[in-house]
Each structure stands twice: as structure tokens, then as C-alpha cells.
C-alpha positions as CSV (number, residue, x, y, z in Angstrom):
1,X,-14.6,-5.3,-6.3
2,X,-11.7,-3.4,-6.4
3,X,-13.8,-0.6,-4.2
4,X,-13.7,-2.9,-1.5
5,X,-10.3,-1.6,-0.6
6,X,-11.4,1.7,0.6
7,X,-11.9,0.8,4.1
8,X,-7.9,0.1,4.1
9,X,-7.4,3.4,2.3
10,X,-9.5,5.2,4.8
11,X,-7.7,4.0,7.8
12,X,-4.3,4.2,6.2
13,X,-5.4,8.1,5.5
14,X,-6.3,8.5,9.4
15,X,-2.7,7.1,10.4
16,X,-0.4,9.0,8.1
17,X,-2.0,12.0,8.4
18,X,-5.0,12.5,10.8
19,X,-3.1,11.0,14.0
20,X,-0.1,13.2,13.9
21,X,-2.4,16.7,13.5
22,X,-4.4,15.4,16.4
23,X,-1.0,14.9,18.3
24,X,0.3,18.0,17.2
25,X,-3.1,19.9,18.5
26,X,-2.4,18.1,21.9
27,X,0.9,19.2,22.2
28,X,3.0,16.1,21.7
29,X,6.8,16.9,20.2
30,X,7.3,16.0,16.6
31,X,10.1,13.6,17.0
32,X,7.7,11.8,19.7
33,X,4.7,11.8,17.0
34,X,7.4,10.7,14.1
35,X,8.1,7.6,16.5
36,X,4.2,7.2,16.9
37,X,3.5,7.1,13.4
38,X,6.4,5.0,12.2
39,X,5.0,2.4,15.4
40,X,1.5,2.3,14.0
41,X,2.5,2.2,10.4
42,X,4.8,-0.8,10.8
43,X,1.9,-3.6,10.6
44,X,2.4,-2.8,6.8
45,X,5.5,-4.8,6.5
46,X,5.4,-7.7,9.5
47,X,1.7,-8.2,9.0
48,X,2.6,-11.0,7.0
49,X,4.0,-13.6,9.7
50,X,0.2,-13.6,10.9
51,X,-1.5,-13.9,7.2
52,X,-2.1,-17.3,6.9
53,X,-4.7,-17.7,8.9
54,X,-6.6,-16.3,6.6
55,X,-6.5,-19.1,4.1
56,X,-7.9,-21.4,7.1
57,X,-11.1,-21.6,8.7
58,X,-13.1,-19.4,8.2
59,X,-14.3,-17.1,4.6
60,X,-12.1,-14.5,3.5
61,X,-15.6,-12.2,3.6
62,X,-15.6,-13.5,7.3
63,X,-12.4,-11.8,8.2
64,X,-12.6,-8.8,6.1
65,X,-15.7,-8.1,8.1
66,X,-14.0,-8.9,10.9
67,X,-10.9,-7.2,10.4
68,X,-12.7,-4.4,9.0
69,X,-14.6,-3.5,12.1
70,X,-12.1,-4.2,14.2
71,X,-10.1,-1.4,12.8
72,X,-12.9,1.4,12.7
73,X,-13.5,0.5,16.1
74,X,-10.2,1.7,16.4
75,X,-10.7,4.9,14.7
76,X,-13.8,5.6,16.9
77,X,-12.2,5.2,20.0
78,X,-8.9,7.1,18.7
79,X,-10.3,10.7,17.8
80,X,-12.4,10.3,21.2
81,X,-9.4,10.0,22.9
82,X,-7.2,11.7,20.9
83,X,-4.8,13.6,24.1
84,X,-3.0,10.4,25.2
85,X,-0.2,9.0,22.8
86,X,0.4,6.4,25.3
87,X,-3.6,4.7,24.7
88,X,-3.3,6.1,20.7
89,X,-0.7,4.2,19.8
90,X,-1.7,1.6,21.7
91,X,-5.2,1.3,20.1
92,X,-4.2,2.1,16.8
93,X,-0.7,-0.4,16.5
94,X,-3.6,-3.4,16.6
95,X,-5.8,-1.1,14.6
96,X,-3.6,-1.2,11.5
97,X,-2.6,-4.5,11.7
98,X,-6.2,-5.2,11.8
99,X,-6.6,-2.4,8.5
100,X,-3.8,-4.8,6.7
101,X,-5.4,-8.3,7.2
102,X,-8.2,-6.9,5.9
103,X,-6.3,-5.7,2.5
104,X,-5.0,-9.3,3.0
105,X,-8.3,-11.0,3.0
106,X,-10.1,-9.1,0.1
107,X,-7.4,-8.9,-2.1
108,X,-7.0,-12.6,-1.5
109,X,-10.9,-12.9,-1.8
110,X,-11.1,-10.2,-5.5
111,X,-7.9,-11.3,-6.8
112,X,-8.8,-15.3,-6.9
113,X,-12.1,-14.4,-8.4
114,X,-10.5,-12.7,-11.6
115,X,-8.6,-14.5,-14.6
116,X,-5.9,-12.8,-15.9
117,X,-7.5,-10.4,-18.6
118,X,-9.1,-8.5,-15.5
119,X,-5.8,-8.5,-13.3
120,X,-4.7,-4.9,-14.5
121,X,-8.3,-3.6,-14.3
122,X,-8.8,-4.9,-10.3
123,X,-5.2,-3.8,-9.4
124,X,-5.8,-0.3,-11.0
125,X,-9.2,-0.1,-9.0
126,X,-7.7,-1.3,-5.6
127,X,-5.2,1.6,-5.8
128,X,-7.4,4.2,-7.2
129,X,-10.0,3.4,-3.9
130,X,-7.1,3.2,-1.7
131,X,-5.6,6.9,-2.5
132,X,-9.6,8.3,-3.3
133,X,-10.1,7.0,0.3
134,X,-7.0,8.6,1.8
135,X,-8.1,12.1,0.8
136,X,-11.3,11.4,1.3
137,X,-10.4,11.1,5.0
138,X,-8.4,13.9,4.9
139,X,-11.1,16.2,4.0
140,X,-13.5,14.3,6.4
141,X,-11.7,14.1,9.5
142,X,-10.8,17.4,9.3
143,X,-14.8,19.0,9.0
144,X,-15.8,16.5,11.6
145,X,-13.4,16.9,14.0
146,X,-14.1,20.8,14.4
147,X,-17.6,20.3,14.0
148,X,-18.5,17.4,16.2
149,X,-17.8,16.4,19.7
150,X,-15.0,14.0,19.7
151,X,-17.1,10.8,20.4
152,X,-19.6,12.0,18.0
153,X,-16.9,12.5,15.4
154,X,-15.2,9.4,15.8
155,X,-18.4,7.1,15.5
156,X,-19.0,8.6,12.2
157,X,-15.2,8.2,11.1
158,X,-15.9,4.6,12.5
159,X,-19.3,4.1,10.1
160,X,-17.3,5.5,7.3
161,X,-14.9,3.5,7.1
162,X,-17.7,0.4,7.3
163,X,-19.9,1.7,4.6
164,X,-17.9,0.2,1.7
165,X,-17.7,-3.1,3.1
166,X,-21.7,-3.2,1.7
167,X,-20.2,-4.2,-1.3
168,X,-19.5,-7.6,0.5
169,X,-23.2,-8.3,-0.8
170,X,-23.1,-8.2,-4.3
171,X,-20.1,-9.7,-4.5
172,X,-19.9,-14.2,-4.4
173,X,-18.1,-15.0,-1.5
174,X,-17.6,-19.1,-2.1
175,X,-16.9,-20.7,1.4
176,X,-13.5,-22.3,1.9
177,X,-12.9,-25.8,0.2
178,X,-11.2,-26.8,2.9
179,X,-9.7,-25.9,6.2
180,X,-5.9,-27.1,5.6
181,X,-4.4,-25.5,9.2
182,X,-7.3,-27.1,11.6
183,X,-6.6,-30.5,9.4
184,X,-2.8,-30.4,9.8
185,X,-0.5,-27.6,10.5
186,X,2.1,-29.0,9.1
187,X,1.0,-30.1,5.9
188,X,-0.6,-26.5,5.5
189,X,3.0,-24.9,5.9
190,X,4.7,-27.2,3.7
191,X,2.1,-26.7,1.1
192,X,2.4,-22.3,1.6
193,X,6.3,-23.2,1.7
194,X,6.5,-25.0,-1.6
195,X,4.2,-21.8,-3.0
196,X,6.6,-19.2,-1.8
197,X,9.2,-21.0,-3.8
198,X,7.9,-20.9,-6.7
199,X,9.9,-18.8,-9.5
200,X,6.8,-16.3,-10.4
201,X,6.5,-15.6,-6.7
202,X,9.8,-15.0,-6.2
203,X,10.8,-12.7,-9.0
204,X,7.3,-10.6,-7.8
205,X,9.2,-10.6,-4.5
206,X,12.7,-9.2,-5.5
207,X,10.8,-6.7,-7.6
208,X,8.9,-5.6,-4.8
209,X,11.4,-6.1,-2.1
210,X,14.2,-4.1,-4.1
211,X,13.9,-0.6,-4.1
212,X,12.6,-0.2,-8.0
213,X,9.6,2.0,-7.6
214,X,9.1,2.9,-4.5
215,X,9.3,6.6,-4.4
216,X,9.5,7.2,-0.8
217,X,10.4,10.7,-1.8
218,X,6.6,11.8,-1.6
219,X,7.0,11.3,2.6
220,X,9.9,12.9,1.7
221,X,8.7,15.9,0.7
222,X,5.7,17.1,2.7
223,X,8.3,18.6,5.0
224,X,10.4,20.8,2.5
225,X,8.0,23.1,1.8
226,X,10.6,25.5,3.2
227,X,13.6,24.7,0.6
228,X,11.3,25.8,-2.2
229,X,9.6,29.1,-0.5
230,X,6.0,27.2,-0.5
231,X,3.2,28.6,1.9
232,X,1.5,25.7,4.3
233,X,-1.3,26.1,2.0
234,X,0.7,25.6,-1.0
235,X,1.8,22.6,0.6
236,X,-1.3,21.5,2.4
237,X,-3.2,22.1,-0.8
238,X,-0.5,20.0,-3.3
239,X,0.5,17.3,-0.2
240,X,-3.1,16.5,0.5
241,X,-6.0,16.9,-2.1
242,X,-3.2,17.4,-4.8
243,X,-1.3,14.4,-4.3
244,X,-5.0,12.3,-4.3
245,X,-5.9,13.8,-7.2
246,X,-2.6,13.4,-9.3
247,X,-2.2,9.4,-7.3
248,X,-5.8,8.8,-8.9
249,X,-4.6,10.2,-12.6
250,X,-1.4,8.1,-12.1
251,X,-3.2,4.9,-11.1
252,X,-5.6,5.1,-14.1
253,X,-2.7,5.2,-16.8
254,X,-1.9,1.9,-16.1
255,X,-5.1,0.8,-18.5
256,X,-3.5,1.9,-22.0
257,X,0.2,0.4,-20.6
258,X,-1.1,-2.8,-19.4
259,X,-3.4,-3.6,-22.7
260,X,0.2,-3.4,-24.9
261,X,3.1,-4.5,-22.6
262,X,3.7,-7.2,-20.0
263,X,3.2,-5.9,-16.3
264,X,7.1,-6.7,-15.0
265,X,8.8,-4.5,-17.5
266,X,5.8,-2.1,-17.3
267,X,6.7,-1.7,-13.4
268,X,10.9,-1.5,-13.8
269,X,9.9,1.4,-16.3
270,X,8.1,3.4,-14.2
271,X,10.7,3.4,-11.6
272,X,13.3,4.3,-14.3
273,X,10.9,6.9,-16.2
274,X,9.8,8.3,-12.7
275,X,14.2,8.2,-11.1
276,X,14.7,10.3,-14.8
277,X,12.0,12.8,-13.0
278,X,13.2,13.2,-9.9
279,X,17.0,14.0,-11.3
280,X,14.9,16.5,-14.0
281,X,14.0,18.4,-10.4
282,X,17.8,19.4,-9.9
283,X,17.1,21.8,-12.5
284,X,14.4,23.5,-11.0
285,X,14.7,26.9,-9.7
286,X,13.7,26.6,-5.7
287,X,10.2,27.7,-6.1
288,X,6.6,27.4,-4.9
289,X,5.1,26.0,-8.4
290,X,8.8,23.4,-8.4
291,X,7.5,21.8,-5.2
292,X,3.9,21.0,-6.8
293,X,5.4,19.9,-9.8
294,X,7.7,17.8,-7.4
295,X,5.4,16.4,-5.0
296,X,2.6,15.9,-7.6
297,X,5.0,14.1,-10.0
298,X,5.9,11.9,-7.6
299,X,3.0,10.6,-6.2
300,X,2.1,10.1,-9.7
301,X,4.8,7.8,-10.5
302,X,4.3,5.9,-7.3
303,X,0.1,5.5,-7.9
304,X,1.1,4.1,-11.1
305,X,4.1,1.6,-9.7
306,X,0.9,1.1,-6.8
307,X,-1.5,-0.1,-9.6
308,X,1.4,-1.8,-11.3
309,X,2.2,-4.2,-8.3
310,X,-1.4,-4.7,-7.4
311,X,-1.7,-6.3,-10.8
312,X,1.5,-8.3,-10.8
313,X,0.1,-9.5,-7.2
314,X,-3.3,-10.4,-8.9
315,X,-1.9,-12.1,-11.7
316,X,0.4,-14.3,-9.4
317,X,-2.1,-15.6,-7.2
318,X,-4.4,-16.6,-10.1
319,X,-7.9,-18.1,-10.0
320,X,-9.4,-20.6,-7.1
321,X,-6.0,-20.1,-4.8
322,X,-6.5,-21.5,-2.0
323,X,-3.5,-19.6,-0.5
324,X,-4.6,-16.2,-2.1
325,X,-5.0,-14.0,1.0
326,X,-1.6,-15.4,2.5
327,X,0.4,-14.5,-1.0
328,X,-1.6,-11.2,-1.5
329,X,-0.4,-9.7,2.1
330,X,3.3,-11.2,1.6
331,X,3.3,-9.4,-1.5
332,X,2.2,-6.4,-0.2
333,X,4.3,-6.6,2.6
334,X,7.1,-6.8,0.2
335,X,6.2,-4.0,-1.8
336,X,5.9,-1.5,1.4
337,X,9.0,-2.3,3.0
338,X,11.3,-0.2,0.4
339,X,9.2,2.6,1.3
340,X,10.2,2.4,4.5
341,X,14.3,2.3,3.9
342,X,14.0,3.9,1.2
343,X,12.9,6.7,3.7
344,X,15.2,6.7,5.9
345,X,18.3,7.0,3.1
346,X,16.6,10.0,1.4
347,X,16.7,11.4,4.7
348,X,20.4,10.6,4.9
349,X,20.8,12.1,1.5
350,X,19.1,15.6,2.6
351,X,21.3,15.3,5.7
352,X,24.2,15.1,3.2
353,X,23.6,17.9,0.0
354,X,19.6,19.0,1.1
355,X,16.8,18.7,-1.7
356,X,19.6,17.6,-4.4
357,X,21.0,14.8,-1.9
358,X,17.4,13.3,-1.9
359,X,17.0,13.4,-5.3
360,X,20.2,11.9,-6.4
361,X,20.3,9.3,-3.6
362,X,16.2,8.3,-4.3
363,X,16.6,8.3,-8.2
364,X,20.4,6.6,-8.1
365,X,19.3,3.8,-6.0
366,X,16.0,3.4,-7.9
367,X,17.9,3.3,-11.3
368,X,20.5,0.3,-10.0
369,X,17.6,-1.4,-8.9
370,X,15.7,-1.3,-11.7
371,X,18.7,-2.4,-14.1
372,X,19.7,-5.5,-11.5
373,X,16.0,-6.5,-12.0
374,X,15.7,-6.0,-15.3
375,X,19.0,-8.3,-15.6
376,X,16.8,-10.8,-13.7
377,X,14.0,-10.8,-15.7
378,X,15.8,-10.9,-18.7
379,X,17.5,-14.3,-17.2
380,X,14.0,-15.5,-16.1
381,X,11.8,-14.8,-18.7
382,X,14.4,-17.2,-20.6
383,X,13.9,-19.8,-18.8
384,X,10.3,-19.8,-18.1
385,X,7.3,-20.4,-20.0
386,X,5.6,-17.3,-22.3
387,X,2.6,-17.3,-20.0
388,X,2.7,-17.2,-16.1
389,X,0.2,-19.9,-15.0
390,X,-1.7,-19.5,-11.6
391,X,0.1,-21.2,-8.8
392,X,-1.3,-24.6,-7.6
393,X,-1.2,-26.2,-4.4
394,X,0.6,-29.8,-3.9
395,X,-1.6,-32.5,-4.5
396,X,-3.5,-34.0,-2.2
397,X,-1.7,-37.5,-2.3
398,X,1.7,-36.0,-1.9
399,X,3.9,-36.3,1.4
């Protein structure tokens, strides 16, 4: 089930990495590329106005097949036509936005088939095929790109990144029990309103809205190889199959944490373990082996807070939700919008003191995130029952 989520992972691999080296191989200016990446990355955080559609109508399975296709048809015709960033970005805007409601739809789909002794389990298993997929594509764009004519290459990139959704068939797939947006719009929104207010859903949203664990520093750091004397192998090696490798490692140590403490603390500490990590840096000398420690560390920490929040996610939407694919991609939304400001500061902070105005700006603002939530918890847990129950709809006699 949780493999399932490798057809995301693939595509999100191709867009962060694959489409600015074919870019860069056509000639394109790097600040032009950055703007092109950051416009076909955005889906991941606005994605969310369009979710609910995919609690009406039509099977979750249905538009993960849909939206699944629709986004390695994107992929296909992208490294075909790989020289214009006009058509690529074009193409591949719709093409992640197609790669997120289809994140949205089987998370929604896995995560209301589990109860909540397998929510850790699924959520560590949707990150670890999400970042095994990512390298996977970087390692096979790269061979068939050089290897194959460009249509040739993208129509297998295209049928890779449908081959997982075969799991679809030995996986139940129970058709909707009910189709609340062609019955009544408005009834459907109340009912998704009254959901989104509900305290377990909104304390999942500050901790993924705020920056706790986000860790932005591993986009960070790709591109200061230079401040610590690192080769482009050194950092092609550490930044790419490196960084899979360690995210993989860091995503599967969320099994021991999970079986002995709640998931909510579980996630504030990583981002305060993993801000104590990033200050330990400072007193690194400036050297090749400091930047694999750096780079690898961090995408540990933020496999982990990954797995972490795919759990928390999974444990909010709860069996039979009928709303699951709509709270699934608001979460998720939530949870990838730090990344992106989070960013943006660290690259004020460099801009300000260089590698140590990163780390102390990433790790600061991590920490006083993480001890405002914790407050918050503290405040909720105290006022809320021992054990989370899954969120139900209103009842079907109620205005």
C-alpha cells in the first residue's frame, strides 16, 4: 500500500532535479531555471483548493489512475521536448498538480483503509517509496537520457512511473458511499468545513504549517558545495544517491519511536533533535567529509519528520472517511509550505553570515517553533481526550 506512492516520488524526482539538468544542457540561465522549478513545484502547496473533488464522484482508485497517467504523460512529452522552457513549464505546471492529486487520492484511498495500529507503518512506507523513487529517477533519467532518443527515453520514463500503480490490483478499492458534491454542493462544503474545524485537524495543521521540521536546509545545501571545498562528485554523489540512501535510513527509524511514544511529540523532537544538528555544524571545519555529514544529516532528520507527518496525517483521517483524500492533500499541503519559506529565509541568512547564517537562522526558527507547538500541545492534550478518534462527518439529518 504504501508503495503506491512511488509514482508521486518518481515525478517529484524528475522536477527537482531532472528538469533543471535538461535546462541547463539546453542553455537556459540559472536564475531562469530557478523560476521554472519553483513554478512547477508550486502545485505542492495550492493543490489543495482543487482536492475535494476527490471525495466526490468517482473512486479514489479512479483518479489515481487518472491523475497518475496524466502526469507521466507529462514526463513523456517533457524529455521529448526538453529545449523549450516556455512548452516545459507549461506541460509540467499541470503535470505536478496532476503528480499531487494523485498523492491526494491514494493517500486518501491507504490511509482510510488502516486503523490506527498500522498508521506509523503506512506513513513510514509512503515516505520510504517516495524518496526510493526520487533516486530511483535520478539514476534512470540520467542512463536513459544519454542512451535513448529523446521520445524513446521519455515513453519509458512515462511507463515507469505507471508501473507501480499495478498495485491498484491487489489492493480493495470500495466504491464511494455516496457522491455528496453531485447531491448538494453546499451541504458537501459545510460538511468538509465543520471537518477542518475540528481540534485534531487543526493542531496537525499548525504543526505542519509552522516551520517545526521542515529542514529546507537540504535545498539549501546542494549549492554550497563550494564553502566546504567539495568536488561536483562529492556533491553529486552525497546530494543524490546519498541523500536517498540516508532519507530511506531516516524514514525507517520512525518504527522503534512510534511503537513507545505518541506521534506529535515524536515530530516536535525531531525538529528540535535535528535544529541541535544543524547548530553542531558551526563547529565543523569547512571540509569535503563536513558537507556529507551536513547534507546527509539533514535529509535524515527531514525523512524522518516526512514519515512522522505522514502518520500524524493517517492517523487523523481515520478509517471509512469519507473526506480522506481532501484532508490527506490539505495536510500535505500544509506540511510543504514551510519548506518553501523556510527556503527563502535560509537563503536570506547565507546572504547575511554564509553557511553559519543558514544554520543559525534554519535551526533558531525551527527551535521557537517547536517550543510554541509544544506549548500547544501541552494546552491541547489537556483538554482533549487520551485517544484521537477518527473524524466523522455530520449526520445525515443535520442542517
Amino acid at each position: 500500500m504504501g508503495l503506491t506512492n512511488a509514482p508521486f516520488g518518481l515525478t517529484g524526482g524528475f522536477c527537482a532535479v531532472i528538469i533543471p539538468q535538461l535546462l541547463a544542457a539546453h542553455g537556459i540561465p540559472a536564475g531562469h531555471i530557478a523560476t521554472i522549478a519553483a513554478a512547477i513545484l508550486s502545485p505542492g502547496f495550492w493543490i489543495f483548493t482543487v482536492s475535494p473533488m476527490l471525495d466526490a464522484w468517482f473512486s479514489r482508485r479512479t483518479y489515481a489512475l487518472v491523475f497518475g497517467s496524466l502526469s507521466a504523460i507529462a514526463v513523456a512529452f517533457t524529455v521529448a521536448h526538453p529545449g523549450n522552457p516556455g512548452l516545459v513549464e507549461a506541460v509540467m505546471i499541470p503535470g505536478f498538480a496532476a503528480a499531487m492529486l494523485y498523492q491526494g487520492a491514494v493517500g486518501g484511498w491507504m490511509g482510510s483503509l488502516v486503523n490506527k495500529q498500522e498508521d506509523s507503518r503506512l506513513g513510514v512506507w509512503f515516505a520510504v517509496s517516495n524518496i526510493g523513487a526520487g533516486g530511483l529517477m535520478m539514476v534512470l533519467a540520467g542512463q536513459l537520457i544519454s542512451r535513448f532518443p529523446p521520445t524513446l527515453a521519455g515513453a519509458m520514463m512515462g511507463a515507469a512511473i505507471l508501473v507501480p500503480m499495478l498495485f491498484f490490483l491487489a489492493i480493495p478499492s470500495p466504491p464511494p458511499k455516496r457522491c455528496p458534491a453531485r447531491e448538494s454542493f453546499g451541504r458537501f462544503n459545510r460538511e468538509l468545513a465543520s471537518l477542518l474545524k475540528q481540534r485534531q485537524v487543526l493542531m496537525a495543521l499548525a504543526l505542519f504549517l509552522l516551520p517545526a521540521a521542515s529542514f529546507a536546509l537540504t535545498n539549501v545545501l546542494g549549492g554550497t558545495g563550494s564553502d566546504f571545498s567539495a568536488s561536483e562528485r562529492t556533491v553529486s554523489l552525497f546530494a543524490g544517491l546519498g541523500s536517498s540512501a540516508a532519507g530511506i535510513v531516516g524514514s525507517f527509524l520512525l518504527f522503534p519511536l512510534a511503537r513507545r511514544f505518541p506521534l506529535r511529540p515524536v515530530y516536535l523532537a525531531i525538529g528540535i533533535v535535528g535544529a541541535i544538528f544543524t547548530l553542531s555544524l558551526l563547529a565543523l571545519p569547512r571540509q569535503p567529509w563536513t558537507f556529507a555529514v551536513a547534507i546527509t544529516g539533514e535529509n535524515l532528520f527531514q525523512a524522518l519528520a516526512f514519515a512522522t507527518s505522514n502518520a500524524i496525517a493517517f492517523e487523523v483521517i481515520g478509517p471509512d472517511n469519507p473526506f480522506a483524500a481532501t484532508l490527506f492533500t490539505v495536510l500535505l499541503a500544509a506540511s510543504n509550505l514551510p519548506i518553501t519559506y523556510m527556503q527563502f529565509l535560509d537563503g536570506r541568512g547565507y546572504d547575511w553570515h554564509g553557511l553559519a547564517g543558514s544554520f543559525l537562522t534554519d535551526a533558531g526558527i525551527s527551535i521557537a517553533a517547536c517550543l510554541l507547538l509544544a506549548y500547544m500541545l501541552t494546552r491541547w492534550r489537556a483538554t482533549s481526550p487520551a485517544v484521537v478518534q477518527p473524524l466523522t462527518p455530520i449526520p445525515e439529518n443535520a442542517d
